[in-house]
C-alpha positions in Angstrom: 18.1 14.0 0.3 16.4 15.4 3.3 13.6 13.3 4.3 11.8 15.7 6.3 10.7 17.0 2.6 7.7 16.0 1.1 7.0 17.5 -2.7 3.3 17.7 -3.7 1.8 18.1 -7.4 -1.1 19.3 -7.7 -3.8 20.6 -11.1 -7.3 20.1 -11.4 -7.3 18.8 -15.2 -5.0 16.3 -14.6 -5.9 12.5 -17.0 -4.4 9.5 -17.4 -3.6 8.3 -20.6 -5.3 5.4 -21.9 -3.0 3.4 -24.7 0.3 1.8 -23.1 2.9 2.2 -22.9 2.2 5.8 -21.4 4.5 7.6 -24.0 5.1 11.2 -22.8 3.2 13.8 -25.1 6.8 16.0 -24.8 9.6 14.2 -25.9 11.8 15.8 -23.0 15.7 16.0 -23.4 16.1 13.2 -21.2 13.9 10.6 -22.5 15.4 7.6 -22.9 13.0 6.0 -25.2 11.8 8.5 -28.3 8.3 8.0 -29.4 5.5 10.1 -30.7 2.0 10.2 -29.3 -0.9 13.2 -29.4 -2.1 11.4 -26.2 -1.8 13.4 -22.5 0.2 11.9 -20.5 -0.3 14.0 -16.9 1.4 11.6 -14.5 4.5 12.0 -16.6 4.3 15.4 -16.8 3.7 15.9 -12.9 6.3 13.4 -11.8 8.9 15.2 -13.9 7.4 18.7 -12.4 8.4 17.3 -8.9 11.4 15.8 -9.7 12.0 19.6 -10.9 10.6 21.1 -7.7 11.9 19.0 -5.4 15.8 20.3 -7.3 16.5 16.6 -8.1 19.8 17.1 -10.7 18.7 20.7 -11.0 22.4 21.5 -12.7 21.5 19.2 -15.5 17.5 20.2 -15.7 16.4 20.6 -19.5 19.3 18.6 -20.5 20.0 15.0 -22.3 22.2 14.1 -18.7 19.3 15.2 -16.6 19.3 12.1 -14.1 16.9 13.3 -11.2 17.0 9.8 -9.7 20.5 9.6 -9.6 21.3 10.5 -5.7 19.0 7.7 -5.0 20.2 4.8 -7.7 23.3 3.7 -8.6 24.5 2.1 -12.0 24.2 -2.1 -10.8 21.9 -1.9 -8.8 18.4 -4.2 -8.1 15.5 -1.7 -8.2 11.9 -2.9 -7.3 8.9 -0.6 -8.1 6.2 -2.0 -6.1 2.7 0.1 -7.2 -0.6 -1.0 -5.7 -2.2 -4.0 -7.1 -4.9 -4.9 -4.9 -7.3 -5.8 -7.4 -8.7 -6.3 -10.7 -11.8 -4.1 -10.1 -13.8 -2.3 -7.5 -15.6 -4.6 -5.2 -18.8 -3.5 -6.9 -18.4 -3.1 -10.2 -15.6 -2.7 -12.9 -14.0 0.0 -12.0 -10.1 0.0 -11.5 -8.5 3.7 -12.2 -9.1 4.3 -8.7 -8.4 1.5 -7.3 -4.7 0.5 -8.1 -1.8 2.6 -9.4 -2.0 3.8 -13.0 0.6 1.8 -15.3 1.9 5.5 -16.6 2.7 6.1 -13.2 4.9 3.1 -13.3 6.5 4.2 -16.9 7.3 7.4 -15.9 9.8 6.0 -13.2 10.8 2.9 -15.0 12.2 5.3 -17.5 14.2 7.2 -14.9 15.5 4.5 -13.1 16.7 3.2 -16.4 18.6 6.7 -16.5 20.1 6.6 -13.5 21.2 2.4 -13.8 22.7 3.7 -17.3 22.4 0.4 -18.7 22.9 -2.1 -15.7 21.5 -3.6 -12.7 17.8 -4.8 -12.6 14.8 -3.8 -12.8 11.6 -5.7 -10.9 8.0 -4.7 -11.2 5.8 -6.5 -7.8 3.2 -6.7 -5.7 1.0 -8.9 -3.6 -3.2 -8.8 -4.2 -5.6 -9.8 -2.6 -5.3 -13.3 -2.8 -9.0 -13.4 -4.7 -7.7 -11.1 -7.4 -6.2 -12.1 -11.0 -2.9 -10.9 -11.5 -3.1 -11.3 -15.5 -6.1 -8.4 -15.4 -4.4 -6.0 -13.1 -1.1 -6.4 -15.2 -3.3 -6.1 -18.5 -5.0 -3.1 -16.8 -2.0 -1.3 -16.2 -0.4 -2.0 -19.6 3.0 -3.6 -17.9 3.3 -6.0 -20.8 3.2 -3.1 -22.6 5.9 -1.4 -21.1 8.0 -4.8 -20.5 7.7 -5.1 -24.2 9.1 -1.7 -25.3 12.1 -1.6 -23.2 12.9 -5.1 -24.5 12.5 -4.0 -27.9 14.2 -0.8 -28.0 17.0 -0.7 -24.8 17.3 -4.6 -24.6 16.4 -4.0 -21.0 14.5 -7.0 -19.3 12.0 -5.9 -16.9 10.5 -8.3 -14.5 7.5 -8.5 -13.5 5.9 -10.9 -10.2 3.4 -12.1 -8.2 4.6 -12.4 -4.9 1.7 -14.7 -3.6 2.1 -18.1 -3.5 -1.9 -18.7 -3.0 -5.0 -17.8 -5.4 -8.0 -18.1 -3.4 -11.7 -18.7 -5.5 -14.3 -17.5 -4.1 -17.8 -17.9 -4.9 -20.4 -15.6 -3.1 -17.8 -14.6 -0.4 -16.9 -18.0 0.4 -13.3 -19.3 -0.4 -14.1 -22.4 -1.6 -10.5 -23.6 -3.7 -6.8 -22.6 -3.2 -5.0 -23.0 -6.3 -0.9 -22.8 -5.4 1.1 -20.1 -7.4 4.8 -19.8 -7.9 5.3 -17.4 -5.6 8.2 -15.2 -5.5 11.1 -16.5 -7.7 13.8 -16.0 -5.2 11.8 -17.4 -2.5 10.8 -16.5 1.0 12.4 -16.1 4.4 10.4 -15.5 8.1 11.5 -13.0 10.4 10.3 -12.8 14.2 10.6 -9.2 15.9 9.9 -10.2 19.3 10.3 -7.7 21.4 10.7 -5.1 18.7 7.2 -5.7 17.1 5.0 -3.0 17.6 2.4 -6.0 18.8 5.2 -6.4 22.1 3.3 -4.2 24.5 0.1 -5.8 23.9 2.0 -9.2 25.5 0.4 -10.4 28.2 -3.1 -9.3 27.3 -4.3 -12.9 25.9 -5.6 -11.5 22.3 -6.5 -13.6 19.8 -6.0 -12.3 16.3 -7.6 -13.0 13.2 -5.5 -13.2 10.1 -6.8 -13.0 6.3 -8.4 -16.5 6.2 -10.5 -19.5 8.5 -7.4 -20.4 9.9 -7.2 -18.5 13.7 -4.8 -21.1 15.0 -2.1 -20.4 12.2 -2.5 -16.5 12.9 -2.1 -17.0 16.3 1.2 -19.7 16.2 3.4 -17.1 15.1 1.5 -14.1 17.0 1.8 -14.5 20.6 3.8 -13.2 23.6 7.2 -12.6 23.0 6.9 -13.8 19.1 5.7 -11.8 16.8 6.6 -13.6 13.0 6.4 -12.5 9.0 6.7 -14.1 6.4 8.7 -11.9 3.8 9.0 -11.9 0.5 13.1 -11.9 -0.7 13.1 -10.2 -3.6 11.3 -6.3 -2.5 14.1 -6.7 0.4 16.9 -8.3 -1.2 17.0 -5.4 -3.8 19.2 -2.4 -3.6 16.3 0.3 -3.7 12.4 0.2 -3.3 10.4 2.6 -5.1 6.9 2.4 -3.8 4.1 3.7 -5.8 0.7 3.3 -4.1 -2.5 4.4 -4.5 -4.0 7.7 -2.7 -6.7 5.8 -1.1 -8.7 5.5 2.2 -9.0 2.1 4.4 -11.4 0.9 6.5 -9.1 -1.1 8.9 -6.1 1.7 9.2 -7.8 5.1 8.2 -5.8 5.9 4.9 -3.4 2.9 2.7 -0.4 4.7 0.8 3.0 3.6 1.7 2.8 2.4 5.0 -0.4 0.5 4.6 1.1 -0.7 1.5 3.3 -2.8 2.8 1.5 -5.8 3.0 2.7 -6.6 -0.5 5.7 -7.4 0.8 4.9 -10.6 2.6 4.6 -14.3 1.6 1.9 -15.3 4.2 -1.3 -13.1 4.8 -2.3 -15.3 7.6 0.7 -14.2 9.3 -0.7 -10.9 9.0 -2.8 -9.6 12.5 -5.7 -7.9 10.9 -8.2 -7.3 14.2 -8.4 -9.1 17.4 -11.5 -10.8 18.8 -14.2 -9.0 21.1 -14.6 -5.4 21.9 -12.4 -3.1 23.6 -14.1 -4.5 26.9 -12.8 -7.9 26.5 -9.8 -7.0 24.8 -10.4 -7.2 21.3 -11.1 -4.4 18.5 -13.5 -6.6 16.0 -16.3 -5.0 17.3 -16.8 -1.5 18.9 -18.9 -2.4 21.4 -19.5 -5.3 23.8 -23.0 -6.4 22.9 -24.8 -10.2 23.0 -25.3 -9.3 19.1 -21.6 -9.5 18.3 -21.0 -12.3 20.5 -23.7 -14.1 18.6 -22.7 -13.4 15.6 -18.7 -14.3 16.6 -20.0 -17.9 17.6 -21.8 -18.6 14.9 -19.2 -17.4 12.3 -16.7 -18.7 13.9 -17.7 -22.7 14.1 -18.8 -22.0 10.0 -15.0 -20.7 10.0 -14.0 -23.9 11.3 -16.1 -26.1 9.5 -14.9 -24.5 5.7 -11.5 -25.6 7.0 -12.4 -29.1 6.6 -13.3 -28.7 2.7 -16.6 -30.7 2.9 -17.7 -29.2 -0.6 -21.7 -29.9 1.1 -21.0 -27.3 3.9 -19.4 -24.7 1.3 -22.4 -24.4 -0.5 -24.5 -24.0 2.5 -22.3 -21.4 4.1 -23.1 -19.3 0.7 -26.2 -19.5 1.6 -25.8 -18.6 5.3 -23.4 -15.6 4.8 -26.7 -13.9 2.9 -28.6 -14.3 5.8 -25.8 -13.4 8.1 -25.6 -10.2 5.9 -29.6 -9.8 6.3 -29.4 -10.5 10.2 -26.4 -8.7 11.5 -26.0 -6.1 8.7 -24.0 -5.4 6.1 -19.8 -5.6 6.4 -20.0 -2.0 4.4 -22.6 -0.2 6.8 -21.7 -2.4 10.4 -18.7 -2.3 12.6 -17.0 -5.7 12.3 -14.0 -7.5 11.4 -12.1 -4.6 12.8 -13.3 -1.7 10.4 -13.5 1.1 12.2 -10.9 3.4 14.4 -10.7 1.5 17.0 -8.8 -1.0 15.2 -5.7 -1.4 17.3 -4.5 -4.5 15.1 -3.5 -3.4 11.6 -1.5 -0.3 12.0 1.0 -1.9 13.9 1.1 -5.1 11.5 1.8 -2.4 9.0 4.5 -1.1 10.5 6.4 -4.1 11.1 6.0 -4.3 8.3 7.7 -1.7 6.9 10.5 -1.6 9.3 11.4 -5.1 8.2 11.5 -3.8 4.9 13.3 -0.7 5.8 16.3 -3.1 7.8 15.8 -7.0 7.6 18.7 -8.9 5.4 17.2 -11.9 3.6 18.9 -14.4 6.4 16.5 -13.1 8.7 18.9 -10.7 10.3 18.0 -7.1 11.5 21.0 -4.4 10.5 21.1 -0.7 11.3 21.1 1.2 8.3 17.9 1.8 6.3 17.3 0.8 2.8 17.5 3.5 0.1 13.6 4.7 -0.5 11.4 6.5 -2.5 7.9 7.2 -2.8 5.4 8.5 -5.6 2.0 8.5 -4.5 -0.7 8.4 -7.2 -3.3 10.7 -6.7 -4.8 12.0 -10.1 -7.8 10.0 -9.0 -7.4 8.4 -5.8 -10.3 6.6 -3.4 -12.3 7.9 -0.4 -14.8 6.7 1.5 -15.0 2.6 2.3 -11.7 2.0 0.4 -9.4 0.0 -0.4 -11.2 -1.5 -2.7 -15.0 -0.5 -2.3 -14.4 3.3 -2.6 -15.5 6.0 -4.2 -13.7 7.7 -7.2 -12.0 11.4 -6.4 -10.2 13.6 -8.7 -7.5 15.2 -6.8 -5.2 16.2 -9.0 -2.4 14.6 -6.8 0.8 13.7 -7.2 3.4 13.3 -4.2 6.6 12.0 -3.6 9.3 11.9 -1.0 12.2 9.8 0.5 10.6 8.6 3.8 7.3 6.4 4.0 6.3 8.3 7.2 6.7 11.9 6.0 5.0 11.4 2.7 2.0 9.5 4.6 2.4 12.4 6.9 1.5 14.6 3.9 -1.4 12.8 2.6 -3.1 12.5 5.3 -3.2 16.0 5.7 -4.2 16.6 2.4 -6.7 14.3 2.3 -8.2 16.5 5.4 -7.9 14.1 8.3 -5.8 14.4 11.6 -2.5 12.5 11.2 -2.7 12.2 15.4 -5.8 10.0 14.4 -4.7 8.0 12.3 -2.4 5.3 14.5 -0.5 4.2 11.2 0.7 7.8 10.5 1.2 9.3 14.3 3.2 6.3 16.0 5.5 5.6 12.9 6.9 8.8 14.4 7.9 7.1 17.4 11.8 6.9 18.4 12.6 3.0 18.1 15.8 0.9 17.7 14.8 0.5 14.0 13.0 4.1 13.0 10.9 4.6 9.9 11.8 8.8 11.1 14.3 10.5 12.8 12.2 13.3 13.2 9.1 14.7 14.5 5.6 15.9 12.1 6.3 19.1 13.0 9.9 18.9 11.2 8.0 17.9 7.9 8.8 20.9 4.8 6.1 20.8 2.2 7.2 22.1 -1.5 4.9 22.3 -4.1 3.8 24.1 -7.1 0.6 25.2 -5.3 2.1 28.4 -3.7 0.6 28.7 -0.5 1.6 25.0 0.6 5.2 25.7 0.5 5.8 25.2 3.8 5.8 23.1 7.2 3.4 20.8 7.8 1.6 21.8 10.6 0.9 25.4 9.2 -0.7 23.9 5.4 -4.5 24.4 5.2 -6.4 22.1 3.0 -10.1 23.6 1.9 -12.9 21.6 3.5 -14.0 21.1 -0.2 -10.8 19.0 -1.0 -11.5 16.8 1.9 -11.6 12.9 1.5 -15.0 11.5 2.5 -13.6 8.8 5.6 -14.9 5.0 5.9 -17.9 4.7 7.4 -16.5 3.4 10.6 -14.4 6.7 10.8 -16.8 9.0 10.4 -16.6 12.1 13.2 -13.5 10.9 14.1 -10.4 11.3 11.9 -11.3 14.4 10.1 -9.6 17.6 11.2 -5.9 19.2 11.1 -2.5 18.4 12.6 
């Protein structure tokens, strides 16, 4: 399949169903599993309208051999479907349709994978969360038991389902205050160091000092540093034959916009191996801050020995630190209304964490090695109601009516960031994935990038699609004035 095509669905009345396991309201031709419901099921109905548009099998459209998948998935083979599972809720209240993918999004393409493995190979269902979230909601949520359960029952057809962390962290009033240890991934994990290749390899020499998802710096920092630049990775998305990512249509205060690229952090085994700002302001080298002023140095030093001091586990400085966070909150501001802790544009940390991410997806063996061909790929982006403003997970809820899909992580981001109304030459994660590299994530430019769609007057490249200001995604606070606009 080209990759330079990106297929977009788009209708305003578009719902998700509510009862798993998603039945489609139509029992299509191709369908492997017959069963009635008076329910709407739009996701289906749009992912099988792409698959249409996009002339996936178009020979054998409206037939019982219609196998749209089938260029992309071979009978035997490992398939993982990773959707977004960030969370269990919004960060505010209970809220979770727009916050991870929908579990009929994930039907609709475990049914046509099973089509095209015709009865073999695997099928594995994964994710990393946020290491504060419960894995037994969001799985409840999206009704994968559900689905797990029917495909048992009727096609003897195990589907797997895992949680790729090996940590939970409790929290209590923003404070991690346990770590309970999880199974982790099954068929373990393996590191993988891309020196010179990392994205981080032209910041060497600059003395940054990075800050990684927990109190730890020094951990972070072992396995960031010149000339080594270290993940932790997950076997099982990379071992597999294809990866089918399905994330959420969401913004992100750290990177801009999270769909596929941004995504990728479910993919590792570590998240304190993961570079998420460095300290300072651009004047001193860092990106935590966006300016240089005594108040963010104050506020580093203090949070920083409290950082230190929760490593140690005294139980007596735990609960004072709940208390102290409050007034930190009261004193310095708010995380969701002040710049800190990298969340804002100038964020020069993330995007390229992310996308060494993904090309260690795209080309890592699980010994560690690099090779040169890519993995086979595909994306379906949810975006019946996706997330805008201080996403990923304290958002607002939008009804887009989206649904879009392609073969390359870059060109599909590529897409949605357009249509979410912000300038992709903004947006660091999106513009320098585009970059010519000894591992690409694309062989081509954004101005190569073919829209098809059912919306008529978006049929076509890229750089000519206009998106009505009244579509447009509100941006995180911290992006505000700067990422909206056109390619």
């Amino acid at each position: 399949m080209d990759q330079r095509e990106v297929t977009v669905v788009q209708h305003d009345n578009g719902q998700y169903p509510e009862h798993p396991p998603f039945h489609p309201e139509v029992a299509y031709p191709e369908t492997p599993v017959k069963c009635k419901t008076s329910e709407r099921n739009s996701p289906y109905e749009y992912i099988r309208e792409l698959f249409q548009i996009s002339g996936y099998d178009a020979s054998a459209f409206g037939t019982p051999q219609w196998n749209p998948l089938g260029w992309l998935i071979r009978p035997g083979d490992t398939v993982f479907l990773k959707p977004n599972m960030i969370a269990h809720s919004h960060a505010q209240n209970s809220d979770w349709d727009y916050v991870i993918t929908h579990g009929s999004i994930v039907r609709a393409l475990i049914d046509y994978t099973y089509l095209a493995l015709k009865g073999t190979g695997r099928l594995i269902v994964g994710d990393a969360p946020q290491c504060d979230s419960r894995f037994d909601l969001i799985v409840s949520q999206m009704g994968l038991r559900s689905i797990q359960e029917l495909y048992w029952k009727e096609k003897s057809c195990e589907i797997e389902i895992i949680d790729l962390r090996d940590e939970f962290w409790v929290e209590r009033d923003g404070i991690y205050v346990e770590t309970v240890r999880l199974p982790g991934d099954p068929r373990g994990e393996f590191a993988v160091d891309l020196a010179g290749e990392s994205m981080f390899a032209e910041l060497d020499g600059q003395g940054r000092v990075y800050y990684g998802a927990f109190y730890n710096v020094e951990e972070t920092n072992a396995h960031h540093h010149d000339g080594r630049h270290e993940y932790a990775i997950s076997r099982t998305p990379v071992a597999a034959d294809v990866f089918i990512s399905l994330p959420k249509l969401k913004t992100h205060k750290k990177c801009g916009i999270t769909v596929n690229l941004k995504g990728l952090v479910g993919i590792n085994a570590n998240k304190n191996w993961l570079p998420h700002y460095a300290f300072g302001a651009p004047s001193a080298g860092g990106d935590q801050f966006a300016d240089g002023k005594a108040r963010g140095r104050l506020e580093n030093a203090i949070v920083l020995a409290a950082k230190q001091r929760l490593l140690k586990g005294s139980p007596m400085f735990k609960q004072f630190a709940q208390k102290l966070k409050r007034v930190g909150y009261k004193v310095f501001g708010d995380t969701e209304k002040v710049i800190r802790s990298g969340n804002w544009y100038g964020n020069d940390t993330v995007w390229r964490m992310c996308l060494d991410l993904n090309r260690i997806l795209m080309y890592a063996n699980p010994n560690s090695t690099m090779r040169n061909t890519a993995k086979r790929y595909f994306s379906i982006v949810d975006g019946i109601y996706a997330m805008e403003g201080n996403g990923p997970v304290n958002g607002i809820r939008k009804r887009a009516g989206l649904i879009v899909g392609g073969s390359n992580p870059v060109a599909v981001d590529a897409v949605c960031a357009k249509l979410m109304g912000f300038d992709l030459r903004k947006l660091s994660i999106v513009q320098r994935a585009f970059e010519q590299h000894t591992c690409p994530l694309a062989d081509f430019v954004p101005e190569d990038v073919l829209v098809r769609s059912n919306v008529e007057g978006w049929n076509q490249l890229l750089c000519n699609l206009e998106i009505s200001s009244a579509s447009a995604f509100k941006p995180p606070f911290g992006w505000t004035g700067h990422v909206e606009g056109h390619l």
